[in-house]
C-alpha positions in Angstrom: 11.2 36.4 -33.0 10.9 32.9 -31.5 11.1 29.7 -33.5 8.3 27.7 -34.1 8.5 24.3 -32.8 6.9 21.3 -34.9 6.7 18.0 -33.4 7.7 15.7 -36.3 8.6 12.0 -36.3 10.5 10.3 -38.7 12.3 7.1 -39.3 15.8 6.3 -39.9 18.3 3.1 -40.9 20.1 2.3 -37.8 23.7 2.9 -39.1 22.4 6.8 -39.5 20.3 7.5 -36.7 22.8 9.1 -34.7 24.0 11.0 -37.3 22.1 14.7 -36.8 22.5 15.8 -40.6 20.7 12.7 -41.1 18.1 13.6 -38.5 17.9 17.7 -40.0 17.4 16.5 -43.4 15.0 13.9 -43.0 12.9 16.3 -40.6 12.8 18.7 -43.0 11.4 16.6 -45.7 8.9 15.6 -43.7 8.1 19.1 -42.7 8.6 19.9 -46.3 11.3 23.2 -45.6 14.5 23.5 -46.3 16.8 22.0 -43.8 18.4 25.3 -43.2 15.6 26.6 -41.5 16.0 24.0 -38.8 18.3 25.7 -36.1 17.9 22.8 -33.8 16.9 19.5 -32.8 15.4 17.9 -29.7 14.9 14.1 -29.5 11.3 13.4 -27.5 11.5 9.5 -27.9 13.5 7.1 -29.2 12.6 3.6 -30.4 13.9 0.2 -32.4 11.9 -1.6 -35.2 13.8 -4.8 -35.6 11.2 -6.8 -37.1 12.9 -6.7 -40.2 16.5 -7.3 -41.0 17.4 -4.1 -42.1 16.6 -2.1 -38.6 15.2 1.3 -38.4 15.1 3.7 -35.6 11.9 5.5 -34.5 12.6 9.3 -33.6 10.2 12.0 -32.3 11.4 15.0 -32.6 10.7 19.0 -31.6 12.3 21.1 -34.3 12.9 24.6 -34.4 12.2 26.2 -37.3 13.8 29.8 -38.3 15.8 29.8 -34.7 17.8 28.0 -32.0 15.9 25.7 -29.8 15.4 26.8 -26.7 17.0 25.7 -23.9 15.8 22.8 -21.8 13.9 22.8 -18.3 16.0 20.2 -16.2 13.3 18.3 -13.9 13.1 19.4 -10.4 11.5 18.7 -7.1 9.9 21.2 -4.7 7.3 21.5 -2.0 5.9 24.5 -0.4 7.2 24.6 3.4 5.7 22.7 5.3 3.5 24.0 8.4 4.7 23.5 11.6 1.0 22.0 13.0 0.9 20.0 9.2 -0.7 16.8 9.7 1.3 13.2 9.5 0.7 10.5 7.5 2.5 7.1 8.1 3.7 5.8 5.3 4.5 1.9 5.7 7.6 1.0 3.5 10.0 2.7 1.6 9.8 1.5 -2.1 8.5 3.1 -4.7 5.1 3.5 -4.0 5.9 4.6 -0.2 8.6 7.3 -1.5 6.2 8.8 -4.1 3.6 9.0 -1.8 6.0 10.9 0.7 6.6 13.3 -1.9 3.1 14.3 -2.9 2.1 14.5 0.9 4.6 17.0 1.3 3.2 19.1 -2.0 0.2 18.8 -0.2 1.1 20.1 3.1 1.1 16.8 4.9 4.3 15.5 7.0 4.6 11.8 5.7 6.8 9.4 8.4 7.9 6.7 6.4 8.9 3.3 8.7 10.5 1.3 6.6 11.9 -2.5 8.5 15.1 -2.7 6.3 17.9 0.0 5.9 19.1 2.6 3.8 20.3 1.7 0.1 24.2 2.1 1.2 23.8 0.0 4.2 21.6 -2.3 2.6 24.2 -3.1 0.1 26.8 -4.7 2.3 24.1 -6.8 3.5 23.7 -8.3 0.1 27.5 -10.0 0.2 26.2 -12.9 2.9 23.3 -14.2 0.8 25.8 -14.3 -2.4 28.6 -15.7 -0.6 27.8 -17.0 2.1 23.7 -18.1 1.2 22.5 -16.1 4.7 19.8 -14.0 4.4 19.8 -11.2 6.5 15.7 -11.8 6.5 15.3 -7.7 7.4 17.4 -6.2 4.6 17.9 -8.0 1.6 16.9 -7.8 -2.2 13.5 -7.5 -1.5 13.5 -5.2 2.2 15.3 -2.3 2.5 15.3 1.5 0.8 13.8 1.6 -2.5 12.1 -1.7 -2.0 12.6 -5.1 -4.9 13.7 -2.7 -7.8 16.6 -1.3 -6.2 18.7 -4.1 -6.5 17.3 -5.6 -9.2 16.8 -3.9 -12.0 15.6 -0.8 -12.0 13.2 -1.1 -15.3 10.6 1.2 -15.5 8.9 0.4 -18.7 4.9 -0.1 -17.7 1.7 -0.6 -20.1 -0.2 1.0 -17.1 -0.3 4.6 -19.3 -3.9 4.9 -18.5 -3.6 4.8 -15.1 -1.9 7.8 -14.2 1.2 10.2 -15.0 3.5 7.8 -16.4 5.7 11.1 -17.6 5.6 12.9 -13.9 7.3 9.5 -12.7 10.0 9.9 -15.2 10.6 13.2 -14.8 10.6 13.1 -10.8 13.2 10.3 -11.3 15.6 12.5 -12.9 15.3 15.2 -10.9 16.9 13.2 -8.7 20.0 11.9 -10.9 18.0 9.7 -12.9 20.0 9.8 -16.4 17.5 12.1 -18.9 17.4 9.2 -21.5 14.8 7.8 -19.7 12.5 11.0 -20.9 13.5 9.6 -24.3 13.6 5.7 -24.2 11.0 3.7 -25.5 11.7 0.9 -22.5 13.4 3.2 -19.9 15.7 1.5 -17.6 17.9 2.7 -14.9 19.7 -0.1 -14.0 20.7 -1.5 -10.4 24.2 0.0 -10.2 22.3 3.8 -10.7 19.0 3.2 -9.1 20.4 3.3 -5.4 21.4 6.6 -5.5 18.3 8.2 -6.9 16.2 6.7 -3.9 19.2 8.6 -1.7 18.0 11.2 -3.6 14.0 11.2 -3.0 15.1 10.1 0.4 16.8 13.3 0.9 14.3 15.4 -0.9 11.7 14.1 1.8 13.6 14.5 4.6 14.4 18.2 3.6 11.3 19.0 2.8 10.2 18.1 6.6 9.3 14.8 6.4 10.8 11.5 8.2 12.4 8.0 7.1 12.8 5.9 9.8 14.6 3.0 8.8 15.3 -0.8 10.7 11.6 -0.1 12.1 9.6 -2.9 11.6 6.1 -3.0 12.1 3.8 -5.5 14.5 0.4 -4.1 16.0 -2.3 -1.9 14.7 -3.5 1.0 16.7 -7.6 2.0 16.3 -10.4 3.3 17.6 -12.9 1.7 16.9 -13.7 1.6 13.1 -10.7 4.3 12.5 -6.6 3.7 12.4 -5.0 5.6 14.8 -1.5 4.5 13.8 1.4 1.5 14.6 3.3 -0.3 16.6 6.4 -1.7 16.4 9.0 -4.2 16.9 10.6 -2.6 19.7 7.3 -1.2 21.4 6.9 2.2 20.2 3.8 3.7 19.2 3.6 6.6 15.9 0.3 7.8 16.1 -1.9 9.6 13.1 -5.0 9.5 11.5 -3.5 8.1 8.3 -1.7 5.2 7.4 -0.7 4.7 3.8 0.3 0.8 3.7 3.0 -0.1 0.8 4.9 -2.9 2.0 5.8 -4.7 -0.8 4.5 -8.3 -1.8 7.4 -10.0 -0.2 6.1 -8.7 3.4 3.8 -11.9 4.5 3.6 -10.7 8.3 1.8 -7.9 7.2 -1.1 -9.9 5.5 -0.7 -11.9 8.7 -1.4 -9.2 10.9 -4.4 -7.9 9.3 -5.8 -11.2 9.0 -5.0 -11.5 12.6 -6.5 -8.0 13.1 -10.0 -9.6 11.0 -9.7 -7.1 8.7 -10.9 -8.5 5.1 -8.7 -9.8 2.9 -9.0 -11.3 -0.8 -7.4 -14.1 -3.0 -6.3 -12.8 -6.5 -4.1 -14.3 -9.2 -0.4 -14.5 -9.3 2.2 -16.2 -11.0 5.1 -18.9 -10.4 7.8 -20.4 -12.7 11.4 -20.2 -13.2 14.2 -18.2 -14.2 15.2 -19.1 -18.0 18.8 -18.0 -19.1 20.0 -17.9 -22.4 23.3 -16.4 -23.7 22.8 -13.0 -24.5 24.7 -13.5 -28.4 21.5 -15.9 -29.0 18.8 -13.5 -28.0 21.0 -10.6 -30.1 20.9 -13.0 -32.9 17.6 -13.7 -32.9 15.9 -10.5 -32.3 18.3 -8.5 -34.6 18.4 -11.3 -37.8 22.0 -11.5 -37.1 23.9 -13.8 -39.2 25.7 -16.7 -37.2 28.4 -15.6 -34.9 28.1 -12.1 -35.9 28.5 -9.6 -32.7 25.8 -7.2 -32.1 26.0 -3.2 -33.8 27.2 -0.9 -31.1 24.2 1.3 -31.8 22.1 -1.7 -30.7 21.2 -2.5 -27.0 21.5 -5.6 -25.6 18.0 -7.4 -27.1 15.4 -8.0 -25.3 12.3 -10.1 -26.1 8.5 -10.9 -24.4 6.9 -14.4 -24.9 3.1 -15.0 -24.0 0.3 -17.5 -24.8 -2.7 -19.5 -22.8 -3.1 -22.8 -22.4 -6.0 -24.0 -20.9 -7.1 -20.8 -19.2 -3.5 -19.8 -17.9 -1.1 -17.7 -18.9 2.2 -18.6 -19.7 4.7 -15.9 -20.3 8.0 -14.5 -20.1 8.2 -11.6 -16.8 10.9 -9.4 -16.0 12.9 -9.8 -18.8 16.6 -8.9 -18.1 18.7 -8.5 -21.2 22.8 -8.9 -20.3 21.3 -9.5 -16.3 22.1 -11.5 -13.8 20.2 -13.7 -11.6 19.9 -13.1 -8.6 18.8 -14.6 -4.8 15.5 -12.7 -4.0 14.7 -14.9 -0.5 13.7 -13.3 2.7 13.9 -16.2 5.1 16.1 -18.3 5.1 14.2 -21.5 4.8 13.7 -20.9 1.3 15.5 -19.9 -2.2 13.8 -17.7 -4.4 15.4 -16.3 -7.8 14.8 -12.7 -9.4 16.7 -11.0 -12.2 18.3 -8.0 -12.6 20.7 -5.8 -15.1 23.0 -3.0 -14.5 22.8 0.2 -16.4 25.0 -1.1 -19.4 23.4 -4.3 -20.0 27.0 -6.0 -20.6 26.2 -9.3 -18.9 26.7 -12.0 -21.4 23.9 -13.9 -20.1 20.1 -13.2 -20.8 17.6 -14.2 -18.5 13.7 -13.6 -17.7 11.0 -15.3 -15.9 9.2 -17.7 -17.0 6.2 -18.2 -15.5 2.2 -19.5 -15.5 -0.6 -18.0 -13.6 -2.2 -19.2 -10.6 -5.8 -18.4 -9.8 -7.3 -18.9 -6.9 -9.0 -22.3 -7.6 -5.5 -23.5 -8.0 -4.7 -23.7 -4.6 -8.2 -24.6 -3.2 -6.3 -27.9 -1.5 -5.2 -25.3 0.7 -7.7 -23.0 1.3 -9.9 -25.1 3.7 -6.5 -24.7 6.5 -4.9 -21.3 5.0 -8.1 -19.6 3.9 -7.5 -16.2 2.0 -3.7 -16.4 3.2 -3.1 -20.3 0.8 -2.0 -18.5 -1.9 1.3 -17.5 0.9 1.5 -20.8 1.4 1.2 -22.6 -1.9 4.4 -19.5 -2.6 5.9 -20.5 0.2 5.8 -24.3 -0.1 7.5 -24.0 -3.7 10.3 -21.9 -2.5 10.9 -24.2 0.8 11.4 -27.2 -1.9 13.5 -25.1 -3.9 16.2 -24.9 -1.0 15.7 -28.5 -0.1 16.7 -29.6 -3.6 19.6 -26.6 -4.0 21.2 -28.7 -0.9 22.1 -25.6 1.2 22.6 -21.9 1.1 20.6 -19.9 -1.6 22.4 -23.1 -4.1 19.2 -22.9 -6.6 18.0 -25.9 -8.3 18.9 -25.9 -12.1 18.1 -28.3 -15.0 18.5 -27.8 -18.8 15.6 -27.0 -20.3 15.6 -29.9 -23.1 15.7 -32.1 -20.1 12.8 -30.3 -18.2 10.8 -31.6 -21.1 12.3 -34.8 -21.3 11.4 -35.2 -17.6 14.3 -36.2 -16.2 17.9 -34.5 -14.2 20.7 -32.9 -15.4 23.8 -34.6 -15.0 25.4 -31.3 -15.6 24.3 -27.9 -15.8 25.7 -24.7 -18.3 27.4 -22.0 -16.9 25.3 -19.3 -15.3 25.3 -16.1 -13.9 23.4 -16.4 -10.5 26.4 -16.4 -8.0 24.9 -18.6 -5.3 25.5 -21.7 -7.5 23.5 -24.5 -9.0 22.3 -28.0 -8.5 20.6 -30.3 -10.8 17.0 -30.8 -9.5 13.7 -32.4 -11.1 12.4 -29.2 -11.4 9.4 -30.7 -13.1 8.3 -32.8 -9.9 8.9 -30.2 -7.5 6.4 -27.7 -9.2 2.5 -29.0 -9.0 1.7 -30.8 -12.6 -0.9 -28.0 -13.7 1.8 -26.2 -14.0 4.6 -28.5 -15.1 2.4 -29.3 -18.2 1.4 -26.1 -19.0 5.3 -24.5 -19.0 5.8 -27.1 -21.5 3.3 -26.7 -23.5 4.6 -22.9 -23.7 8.1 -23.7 -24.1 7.5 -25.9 -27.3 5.3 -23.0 -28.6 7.8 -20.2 -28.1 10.5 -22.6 -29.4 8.5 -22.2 -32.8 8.0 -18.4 -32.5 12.1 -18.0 -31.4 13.7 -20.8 -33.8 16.5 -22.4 -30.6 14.8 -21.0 -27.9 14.7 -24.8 -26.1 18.1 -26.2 -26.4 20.6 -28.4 -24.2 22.4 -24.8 -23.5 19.1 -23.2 -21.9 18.9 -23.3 -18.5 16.0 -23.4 -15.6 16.1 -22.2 -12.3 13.9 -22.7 -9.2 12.1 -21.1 -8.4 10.6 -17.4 -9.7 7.6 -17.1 -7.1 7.4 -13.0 -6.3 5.7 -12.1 -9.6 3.1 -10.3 -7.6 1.0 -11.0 -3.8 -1.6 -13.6 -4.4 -3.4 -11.5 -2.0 -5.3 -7.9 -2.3 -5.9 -5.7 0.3 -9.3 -4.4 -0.8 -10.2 -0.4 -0.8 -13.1 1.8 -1.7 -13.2 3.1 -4.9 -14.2 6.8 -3.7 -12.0 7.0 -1.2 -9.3 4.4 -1.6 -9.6 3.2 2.0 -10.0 -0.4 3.2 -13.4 -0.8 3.8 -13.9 -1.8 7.3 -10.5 0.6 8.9 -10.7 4.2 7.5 -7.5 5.9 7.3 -5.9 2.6 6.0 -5.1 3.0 2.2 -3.9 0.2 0.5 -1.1 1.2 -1.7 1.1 -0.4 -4.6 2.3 -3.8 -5.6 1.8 -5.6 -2.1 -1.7 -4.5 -1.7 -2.5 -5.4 -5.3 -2.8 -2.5 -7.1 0.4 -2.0 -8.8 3.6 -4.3 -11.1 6.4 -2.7 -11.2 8.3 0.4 -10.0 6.5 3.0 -12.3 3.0 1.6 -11.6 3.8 1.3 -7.7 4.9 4.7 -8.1 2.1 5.9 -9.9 -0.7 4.5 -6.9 1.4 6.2 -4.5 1.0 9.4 -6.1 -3.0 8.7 -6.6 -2.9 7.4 -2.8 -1.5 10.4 -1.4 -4.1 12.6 -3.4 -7.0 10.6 -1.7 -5.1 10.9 1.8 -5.0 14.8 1.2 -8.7 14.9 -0.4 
């Protein structure tokens, strides 16, 4: 006879949570049987309460009762074959939301061509040693341009609040079907890491391309095709045309010539908020401390990850708030011309960086930049971006060199003579990082800092440090779409996709609109 499974969540002191007697007994009592009758064990999530000192672990588990468990389904991929007359869709970059998309066009029985400007993840990765050594960008293929799009390179973290937007669980699994590792299933704030990352969109990549689809990469798109008020497909930097009837657009938010081209092409675009701020970096034994009530000096449980934290208020109608959090990270140089510096984070899968740092960062609305808007129109949020990251490589003095000041003395209002030690490679130089960013927000960030100070006891001191500038949070532009048919309203067969039309923050919810995209393309 087969066991019957109970889903059964119970809580456990840290020190024992490993421990599977622990986990068998405490199940039970909860199920109120006798632990023998629990032939096994599955974990369903896993999760850390360290608001008080004496830290518990969360656990959800499936537990056999009277039998073994049975054995578990490994996550796969597959797509019926694919006709030879199928139809293609062009899928415009090859992040997340482009990859996913390519995968449920192929369930659907449509041949996706995805034209991505930057190169495959292997390739792309030598081309990350100039901008870290040398301060070139190679303004093609880079941290933001290239195979699996901004999160390849940095970061990798999944963990999304969009759960009511789609299958957050279908994302998961399709990531480890293609070498993702399975704790992700499990983890309350999944992460991959940027060492892993790059082989799994190898992985999808190769999933697509055997499954009949294309990836064309160093293809970089310039020209519209259409008929009228239809898309009839591309054109690109070296003259060719790909025709279809559909064009899925997910390029990213760092790819500015595409909202230049379809301003160009007077097709209606629309301001939205965004964010800008700076990199914050801590050492990781402070955040550890903090987080985990540690006492002074004390190293960090091996049971315990690297701690993490999120920071948010409003002050005057804007949000300040911590963004991409990257606990034991590094910071890295996210520019794609070379006229500017722009900074990111990122952590590999172990997290063993000894540095902490996240964004910090206050919103922008569209008001904000209305100096601008009488010369830039819809496109002055690109330039208000674009203006704060030209200043940031005026006052680095060369390279990607980012400008850096303690943050005791961003508050102070005056320069660094010396900055901490850091993990962004590309160096530092002291800069008034409170002139170069506009006073709305200058004022604001401090007005945050001092209150997070409070809710984080050491959060501001002389051992902090600031770096210019964090301006990629999301486009300040949307690409509008119907909402029945999720195509732009004046070009059908152009769907909007993912973070760069607006729609999407982060790999899971860019991932997530692809899959809804491709649904609507196929409809």
């Amino acid at each position: 006879m087969a066991p019957d499974i109970q889903t059964v969540d119970i809580v456990l002191p840290l020190e024992s949570s490993e421990d599977e007697s622990a986990r068998k007994s405490a199940a039970a009592a909860k199920l109120g049987i006798d632990p023998a009758r629990i032939g096994g064990l599955v974990l369903r999530k896993h999760s850390i309460d360290a608001r008080q000192k004496n830290i518990k672990v969360q656990l959800r588990l499936d537990a056999a009762i009277d039998g073994p468990s049975p054995p578990e389904i490994t996550p796969a991929w597959h797509a019926p074959p694919l006709p030879p007359n199928a139809p293609a869709v062009i899928i415009i970059g090859c992040g997340p939301a482009g990859l996913f998309a390519a995968l449920r066009c192929l369930e659907n029985g449509r041949k996706p061509i995805i034209i991505e400007r930057g190169k495959d993840a292997s390739a792309r990765r030598f081309d990350l040693a100039p901008i870290l050594r040398e301060g070139r960008v190679i303004e093609d293929s880079n941290y933001c341009f290239g195979e699996g799009g901004a999160g390849t390179f940095s970061d990798g973290k999944l963990y999304t609040r969009a759960t009511k937007r789609g299958p957050v669980a279908r994302i998961y699994e399709l990531l480890v079907a293609h070498g993702a590792p399975t704790r992700i299933l499990t983890d309350a704030h999944p992460h991959i890491g940027s060492n892993l990352l790059p082989n799994v969109v190898k992985a999808i990549r190769q999933s697509i391309i055997d499954a009949g689809g294309e990836v064309r990469f160093q293809t970089k798109v310039t020209g519209i095709l259409r008929s009228g008020n239809h898309i009839r497909g591309v054109t690109t930097a070296t003259g060719d045309e790909i025709t279809a009837d559909s064009v899925i657009l997910a390029t990213g938010h760092s790819a500015r010539d595409i909202y230049h081209l379809l301003h160009h092409e007077g097709l209606l675009l629309e301001p939205k908020p965004f964010a800008v701020g700076f990199r914050i970096e801590h050492p990781q034994a402070f955040i550890d401390g903090r987080q985990y009530h540690l006492p002074k000096n004390a190293e960090r449980p091996r049971l315990l990850p690297a701690a993490r934290y999120r920071l948010a208020t409003k002050i005057r109608d804007r949000g300040v708030h911590s963004f991409c959090m990257c606990p034991g990270g590094f910071i890295v140089p996210a520019s794609t011309e070379n006229d500017e510096v722009v900074v990111n984070g990122m952590s590999l899968s172990r997290r063993d960086s000894p540095f902490a740092n996240s964004g910090m960062v206050s919103t922008v609305e569209p008001e904000d930049v209305a100096h601008l808007t009488k010369q830039h129109g819809v496109l002055a949020g690109l330039v208000f971006q674009k203006q704060l990251e030209q200043a940031a490589k005026q006052a680095g003095g060369g390279g990607q060199v980012a400008p850096g000041q303690r943050v005791t003395d961003f508050l102070a209002g005056k320069i660094s003579a010396d900055l901490p030690a850091t993990s962004y490679h590309p160096g530092t130089n002291p800069a008034p990082l409170h002139e170069l960013l506009p006073q709305f927000i200058t004022s604001r960030m401090r007005e945050g800092l001092r209150q997070f100070d409070r809710k984080m006891r050491g959060y501001l001191s002389s051992e902090v440090l600031l770096l210019g500038f964090e301006t990629r949070t999301s486009s300040p532009v949307r690409i509008p779409r119907e909402d029945r048919t999720l195509q732009h309203p004046q070009l059908a067969g152009l769907f909007p996709c993912g973070e760069g039309a607006g729609y999407a923050g982060g790999i899971v919810s860019a991932a997530m609109d692809g899959l809804r995209i491709a649904d609507a393309v196929c409809a």
